[in-house]
C-alpha positions in Angstrom: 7.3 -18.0 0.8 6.5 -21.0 -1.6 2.9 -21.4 -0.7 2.7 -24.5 -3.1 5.2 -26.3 -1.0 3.3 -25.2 2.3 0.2 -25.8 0.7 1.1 -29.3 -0.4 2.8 -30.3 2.9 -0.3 -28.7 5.1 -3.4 -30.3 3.4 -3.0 -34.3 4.5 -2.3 -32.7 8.4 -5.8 -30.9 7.4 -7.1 -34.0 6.7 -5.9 -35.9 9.0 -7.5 -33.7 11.9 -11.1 -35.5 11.0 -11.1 -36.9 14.8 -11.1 -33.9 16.0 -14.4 -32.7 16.0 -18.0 -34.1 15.1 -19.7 -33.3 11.9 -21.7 -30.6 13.5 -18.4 -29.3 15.4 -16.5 -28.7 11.7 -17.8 -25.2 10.9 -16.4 -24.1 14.1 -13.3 -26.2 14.4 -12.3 -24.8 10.9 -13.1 -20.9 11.5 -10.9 -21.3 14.9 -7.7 -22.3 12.7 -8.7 -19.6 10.2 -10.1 -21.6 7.6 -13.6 -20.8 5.8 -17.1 -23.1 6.4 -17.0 -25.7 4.9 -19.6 -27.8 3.0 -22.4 -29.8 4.2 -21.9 -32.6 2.1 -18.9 -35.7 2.1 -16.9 -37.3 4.8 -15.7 -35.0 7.3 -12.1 -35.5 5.7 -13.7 -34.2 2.4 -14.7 -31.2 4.4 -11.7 -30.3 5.5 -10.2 -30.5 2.5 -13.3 -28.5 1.0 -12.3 -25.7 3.0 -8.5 -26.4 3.3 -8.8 -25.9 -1.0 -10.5 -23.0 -0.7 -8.5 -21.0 1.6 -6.4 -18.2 0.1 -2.4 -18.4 -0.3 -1.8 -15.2 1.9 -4.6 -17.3 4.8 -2.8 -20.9 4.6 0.4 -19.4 6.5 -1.8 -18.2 9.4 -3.3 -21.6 10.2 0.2 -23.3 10.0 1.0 -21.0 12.7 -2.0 -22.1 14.6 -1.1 -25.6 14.1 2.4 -25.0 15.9 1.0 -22.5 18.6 -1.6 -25.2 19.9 0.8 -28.0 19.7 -1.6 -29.9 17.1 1.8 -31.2 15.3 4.7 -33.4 15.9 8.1 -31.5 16.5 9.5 -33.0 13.2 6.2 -32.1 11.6 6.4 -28.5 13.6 10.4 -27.6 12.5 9.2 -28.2 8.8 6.4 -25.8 8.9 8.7 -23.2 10.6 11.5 -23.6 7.8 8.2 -23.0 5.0 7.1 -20.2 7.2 10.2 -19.1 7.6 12.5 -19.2 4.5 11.6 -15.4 3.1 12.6 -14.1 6.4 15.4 -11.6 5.9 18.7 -13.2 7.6 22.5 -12.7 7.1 23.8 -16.2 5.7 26.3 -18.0 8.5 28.2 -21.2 6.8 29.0 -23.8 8.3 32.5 -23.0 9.2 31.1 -19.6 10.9 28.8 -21.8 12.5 31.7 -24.2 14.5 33.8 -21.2 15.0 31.1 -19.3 16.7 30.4 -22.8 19.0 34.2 -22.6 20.3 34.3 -18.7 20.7 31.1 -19.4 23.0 32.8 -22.1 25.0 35.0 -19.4 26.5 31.2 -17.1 28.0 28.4 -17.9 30.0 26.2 -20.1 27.7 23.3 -19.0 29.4 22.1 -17.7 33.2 18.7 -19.5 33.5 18.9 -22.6 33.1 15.4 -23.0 32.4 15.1 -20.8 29.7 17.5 -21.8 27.8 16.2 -25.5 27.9 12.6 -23.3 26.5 14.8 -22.0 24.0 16.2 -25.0 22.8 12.9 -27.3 23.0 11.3 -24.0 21.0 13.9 -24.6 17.7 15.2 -28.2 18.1 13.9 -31.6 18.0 14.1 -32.5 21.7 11.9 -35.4 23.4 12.3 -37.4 26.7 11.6 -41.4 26.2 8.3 -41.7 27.3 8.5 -45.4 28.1 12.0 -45.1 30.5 10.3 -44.7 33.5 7.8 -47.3 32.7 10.3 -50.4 31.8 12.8 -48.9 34.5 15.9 -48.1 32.0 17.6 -45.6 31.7 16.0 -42.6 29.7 19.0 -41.8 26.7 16.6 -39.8 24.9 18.5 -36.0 23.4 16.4 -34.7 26.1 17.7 -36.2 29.1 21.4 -36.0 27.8 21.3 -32.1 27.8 19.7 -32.1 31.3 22.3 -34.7 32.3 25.5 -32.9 30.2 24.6 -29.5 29.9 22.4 -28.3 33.0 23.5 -31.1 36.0 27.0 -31.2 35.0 27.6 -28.1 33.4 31.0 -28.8 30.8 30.8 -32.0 30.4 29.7 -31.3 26.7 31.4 -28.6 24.7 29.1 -25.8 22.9 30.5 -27.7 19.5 28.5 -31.1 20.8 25.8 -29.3 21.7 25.5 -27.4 18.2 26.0 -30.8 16.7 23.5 -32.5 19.1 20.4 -30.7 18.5 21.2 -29.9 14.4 22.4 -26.3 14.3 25.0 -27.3 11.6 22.4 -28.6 9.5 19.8 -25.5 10.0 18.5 -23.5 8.0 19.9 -19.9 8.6 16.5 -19.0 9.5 16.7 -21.2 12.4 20.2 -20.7 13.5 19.8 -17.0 13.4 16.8 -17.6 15.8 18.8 -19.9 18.0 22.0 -17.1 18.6 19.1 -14.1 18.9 17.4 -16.6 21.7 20.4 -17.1 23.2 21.2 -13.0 23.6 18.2 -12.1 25.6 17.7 -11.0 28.6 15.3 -14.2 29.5 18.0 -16.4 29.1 21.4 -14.0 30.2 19.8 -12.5 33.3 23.3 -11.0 34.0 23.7 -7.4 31.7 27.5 -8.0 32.0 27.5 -11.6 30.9 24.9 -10.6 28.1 27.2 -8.5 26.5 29.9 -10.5 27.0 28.1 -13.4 24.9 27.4 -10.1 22.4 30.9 -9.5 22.3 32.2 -12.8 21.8 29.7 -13.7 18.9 30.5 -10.9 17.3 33.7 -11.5 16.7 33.0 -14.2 14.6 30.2 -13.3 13.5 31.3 -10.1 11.3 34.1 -12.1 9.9 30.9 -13.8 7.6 29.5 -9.9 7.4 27.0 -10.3 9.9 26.8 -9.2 13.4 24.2 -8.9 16.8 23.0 -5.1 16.9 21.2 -3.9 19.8 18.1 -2.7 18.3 16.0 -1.8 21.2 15.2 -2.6 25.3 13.0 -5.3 26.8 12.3 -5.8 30.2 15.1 -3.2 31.2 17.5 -6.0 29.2 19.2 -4.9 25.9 17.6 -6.5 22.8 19.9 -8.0 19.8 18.8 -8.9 16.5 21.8 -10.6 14.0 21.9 -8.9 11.1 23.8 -8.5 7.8 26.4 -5.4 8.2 25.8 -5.0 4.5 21.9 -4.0 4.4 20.2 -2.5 7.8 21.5 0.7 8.8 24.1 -0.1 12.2 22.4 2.9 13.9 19.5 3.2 15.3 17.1 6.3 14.6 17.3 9.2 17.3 14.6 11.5 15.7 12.4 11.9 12.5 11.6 14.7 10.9 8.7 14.5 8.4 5.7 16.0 6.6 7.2 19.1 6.1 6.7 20.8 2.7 9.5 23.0 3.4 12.5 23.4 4.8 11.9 23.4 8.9 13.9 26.0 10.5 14.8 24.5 13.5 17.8 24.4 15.7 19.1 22.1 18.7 17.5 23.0 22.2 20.0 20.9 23.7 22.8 19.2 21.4 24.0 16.7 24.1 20.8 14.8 24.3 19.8 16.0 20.7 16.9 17.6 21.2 15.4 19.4 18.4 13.2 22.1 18.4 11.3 23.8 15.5 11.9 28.0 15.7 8.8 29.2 13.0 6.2 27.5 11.3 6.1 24.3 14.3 2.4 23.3 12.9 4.6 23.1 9.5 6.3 19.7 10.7 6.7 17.0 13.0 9.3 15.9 14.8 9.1 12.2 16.0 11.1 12.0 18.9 10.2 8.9 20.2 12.3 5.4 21.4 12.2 3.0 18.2 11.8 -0.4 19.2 12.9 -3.3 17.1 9.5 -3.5 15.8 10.3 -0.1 13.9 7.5 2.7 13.5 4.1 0.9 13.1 1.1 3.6 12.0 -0.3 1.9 15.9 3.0 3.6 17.5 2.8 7.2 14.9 -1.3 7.1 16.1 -0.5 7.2 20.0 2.3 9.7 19.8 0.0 11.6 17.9 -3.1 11.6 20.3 -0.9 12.8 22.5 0.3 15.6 20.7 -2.6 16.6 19.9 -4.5 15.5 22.7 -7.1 13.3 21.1 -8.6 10.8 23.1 -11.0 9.1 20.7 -8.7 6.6 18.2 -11.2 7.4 15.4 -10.8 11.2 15.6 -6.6 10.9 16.0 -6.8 8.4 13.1 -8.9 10.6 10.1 -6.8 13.6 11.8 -3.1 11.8 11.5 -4.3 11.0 8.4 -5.3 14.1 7.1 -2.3 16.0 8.2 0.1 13.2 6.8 -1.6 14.1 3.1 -1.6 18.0 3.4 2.0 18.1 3.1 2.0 16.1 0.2 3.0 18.7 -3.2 -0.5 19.3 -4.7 1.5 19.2 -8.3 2.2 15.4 -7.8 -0.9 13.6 -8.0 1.3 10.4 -8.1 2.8 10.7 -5.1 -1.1 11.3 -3.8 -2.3 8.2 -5.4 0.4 5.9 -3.4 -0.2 7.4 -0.6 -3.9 7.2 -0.6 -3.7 3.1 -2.0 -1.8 2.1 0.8 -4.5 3.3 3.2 -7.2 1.7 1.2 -5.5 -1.3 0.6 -4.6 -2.2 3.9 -7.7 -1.0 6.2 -7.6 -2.9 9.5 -4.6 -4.1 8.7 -2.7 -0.6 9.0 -2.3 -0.5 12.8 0.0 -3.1 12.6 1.9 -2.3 10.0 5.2 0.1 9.4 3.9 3.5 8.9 4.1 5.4 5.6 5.8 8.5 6.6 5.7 11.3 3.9 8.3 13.9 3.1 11.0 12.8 5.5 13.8 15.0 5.8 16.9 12.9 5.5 19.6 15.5 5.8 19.5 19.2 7.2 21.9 21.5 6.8 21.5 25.4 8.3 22.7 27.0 4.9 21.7 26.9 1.4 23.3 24.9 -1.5 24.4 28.2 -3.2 26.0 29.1 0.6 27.3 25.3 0.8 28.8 25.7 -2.4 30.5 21.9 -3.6 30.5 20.5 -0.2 26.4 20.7 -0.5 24.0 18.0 0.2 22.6 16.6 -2.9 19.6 15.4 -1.4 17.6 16.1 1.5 14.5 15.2 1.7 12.6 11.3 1.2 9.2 11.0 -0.6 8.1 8.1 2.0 10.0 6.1 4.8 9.1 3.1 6.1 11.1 2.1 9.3 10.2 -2.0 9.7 11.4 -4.2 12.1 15.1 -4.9 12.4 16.6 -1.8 11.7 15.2 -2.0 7.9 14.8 1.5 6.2 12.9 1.3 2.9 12.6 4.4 0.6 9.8 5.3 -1.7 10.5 7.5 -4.3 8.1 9.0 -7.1 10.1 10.2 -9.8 9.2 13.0 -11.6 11.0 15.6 -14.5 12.9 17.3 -11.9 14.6 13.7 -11.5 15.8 12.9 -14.4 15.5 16.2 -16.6 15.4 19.8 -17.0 11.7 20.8 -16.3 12.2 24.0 -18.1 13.5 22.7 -21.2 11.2 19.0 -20.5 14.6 17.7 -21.5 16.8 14.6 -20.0 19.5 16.3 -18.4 22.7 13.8 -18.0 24.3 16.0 -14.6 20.7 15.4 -12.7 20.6 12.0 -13.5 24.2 11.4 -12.4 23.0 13.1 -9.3 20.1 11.1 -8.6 21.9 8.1 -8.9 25.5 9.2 -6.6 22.8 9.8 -4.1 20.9 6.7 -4.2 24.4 4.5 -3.8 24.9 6.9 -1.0 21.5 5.6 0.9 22.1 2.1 0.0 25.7 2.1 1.3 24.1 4.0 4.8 21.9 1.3 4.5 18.4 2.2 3.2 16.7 0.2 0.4 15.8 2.9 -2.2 12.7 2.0 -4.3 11.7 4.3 -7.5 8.2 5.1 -9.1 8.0 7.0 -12.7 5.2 9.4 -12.3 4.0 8.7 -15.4 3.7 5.0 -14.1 1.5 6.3 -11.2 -1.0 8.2 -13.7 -2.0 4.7 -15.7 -4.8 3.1 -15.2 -3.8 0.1 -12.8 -1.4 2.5 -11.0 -3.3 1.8 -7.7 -3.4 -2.0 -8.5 0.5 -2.2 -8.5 1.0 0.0 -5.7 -0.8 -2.4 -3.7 0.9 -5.6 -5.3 4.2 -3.6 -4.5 3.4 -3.6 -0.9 2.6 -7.3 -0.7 5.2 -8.5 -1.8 7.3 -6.0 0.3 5.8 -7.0 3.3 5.9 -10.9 2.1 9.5 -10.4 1.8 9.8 -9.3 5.6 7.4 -11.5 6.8 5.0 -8.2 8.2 1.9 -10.2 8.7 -1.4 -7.9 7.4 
């Protein structure tokens, strides 16, 4: 996100706000749009520019948010805070040509089922107004807003799907945008119908992955499918049926039922988890890991199922690899109240599992099998964590570099990016310096700038 440019665009709206509120009213009129108390002294538009100055970066993006959630903006003043808010959001890229052929594959599905949703939709992302002063001088209201209810919800055809795209700016988006738009325009909220939902799915996509993109069902809502557009070149197309983690060693463990792939663990169960429930579109948040394990375990008090998730999470962790205890560890203190919300840091997740040995396997072997973390985050995004150490890179007998491991190493990390995991590496040694725990927790930040994971 460029916070300069949200920074700079946000302060005169902050200012302008002085009418708001009375001079006594300020300290509490600022703390409800996130925003710290500010002085006692100066003109109440030097106030709020006091405390507008001395907000952090990471804070400003919260109270633009508020801004557009309370309607406290214009909708041209609204649309540019949402392209700032928006532009590190993770989205395929769909040009312009992608963009008109996708408007005339449409014309030939239901555009939408409830009518009034999909005007919700469109007043959400677009700049649409009714002339307030029609009705008043007795003409006729030409405003964009009464042409789609005239063209597009009275007399359904009269405009093509093209005209509307052009109408209300999706050419001109920013992909951000337009990828909201289609994703609106798959739901459930505004294709009531399953049949004609998938239908629109169907007919999208078949333009849509001609620009490497496409709408993936990544979870249910309201009994409806849920679609998110996606690149088909980064998240993984599939979406996860089970994971198997904290496990020190291999798990022996054996399908109970193979049609509806259930797994269960033959020795050792207390040895590893199995987490074997739905993942949403919102991924696998430390909140959704907590309450699957209270129940497990039967732990009604969240403080107790907390320290005890926690401390069975870091038991399985190698006691040789004080790095990999050290990231682990910062994340937690980094984040505190935060953590609920945010994608769980699952250690030692087993990636693949085969019944027989490498030396049984012989050349058709797995190379690697198990993950040093896994976050799943919203959208089908997998991101790997791994903490290098000898056995990575070299012979940990000899404490030499040994060419054939490294060349393993790296066939398998291509292999997880091609399935499409994004792999991230630590050097142990990196993990033992001094600011180790400093850049672990930069490391996150920015990860979860990248996606947009408010903490």
């Amino acid at each position: 996100m460029d916070f300069s440019a949200l920074r700079d665009f946000l302060r005169p709206l902050i200012g302008n706000m002085k009418d708001s509120c009375t001079h006594g009213e300020l300290p509490a009129f600022c703390a409800a749009y996130g925003m710290p108390v500010p002085d006692d002294e100066g003109s109440k538009r030097d106030r709020l520019y006091a405390s507008f100055d001395a907000m952090a970066d990471a804070d400003i993006a919260r109270t633009a948010a508020l801004l557009i959630e309370r309607g406290k903006v214009s909708l041209t003043v609204r649309n540019r805070l949402q392209d700032l808010l928006w532009m590190d959001d993770p989205c395929p890229v769909i040009p312009l040509r992608f963009r008109r052929e996708l408007a005339g594959s449409l014309q030939q599905v239901s555009l939408y089922g409830d009518a009034r949703r999909f005007n919700d939709l469109l007043k959400t992302l677009w700049i649409i107004e009714h002339d307030p002063w029609a009705d008043l001088v007795g003409r006729q209201d030409n405003s964009l807003a009464a042409e789609i209810d005239r063209h597009v919800f009275r007399n359904p055809g009269d405009w093509t799907v093209d005209y509307l795209f052009d109408q209300v700016g999706a050419y001109d988006a920013s992909d951000q945008r337009f990828v909201r738009f289609i994703e609106g325009m798959a739901t459930g909220d505004v294709q009531p119908d399953v049949t004609d939902q998938r239908e629109f799915v169907e007919s999208a996509n078949r333009v849509l992955t001609r620009c490497g993109a496409h709408l993936r069902e990544t979870g249910v809502k309201n009994g409806y499918p849920e679609y998110s557009l996606v690149s088909l070149y980064s998240a993984s197309g599939n979406r996860p049926k089970n994971i198997i983690f904290a496990s020190s060693s291999k798990p022996d463990l054996r399908f109970r039922d193979a049609i509806n792939n259930d797994i269960e663990i033959v020795t050792d169960a207390d040895k590893v988890l199995v987490y074997d429930r739905p993942i949403s579109n919102e991924g696998v948040r430390w909140q959704d890991l907590q309450a699957w394990w209270s129940e497990l375990q039967g732990i009604e008090n969240d403080d107790q199922a907390k320290a005890s998730l926690y401390k069975r999470l870091r038991s399985c962790l190698p006691n040789n690899s004080p790095p990999q205890r050290l990231l682990f560890a910062s994340f937690f203190k980094a984040f505190g109240q935060a953590v609920p919300g945010l994608p769980a840091l699952l250690p030692e997740v087993w990636l693949h599992w085969d019944p027989k040995t490498v030396r049984e396997r012989g050349a058709d072997a797995l190379l690697r099998f198990r993950m040093d973390f896994l976050l799943l985050l919203p959208h089908g995004i997998r991101v790997v964590i791994e903490v290098d150490g000898m056995h990575h890179y070299g012979n940990p007998d000899t404490r030499k570099a040994d060419a054939h491991r490294y060349a393993q190493m790296a066939a398998g990390d291509r292999d997880l990016k091609l399935a499409g995991y994004e792999v991230y590496r630590y050097g142990a040694s990196e993990l033992l310096a001094d600011n180790a725990q400093a850049n672990v927790v930069a490391f996150f930040h920015k990860l979860f700038r990248r996606y947009n994971l408010t903490l």
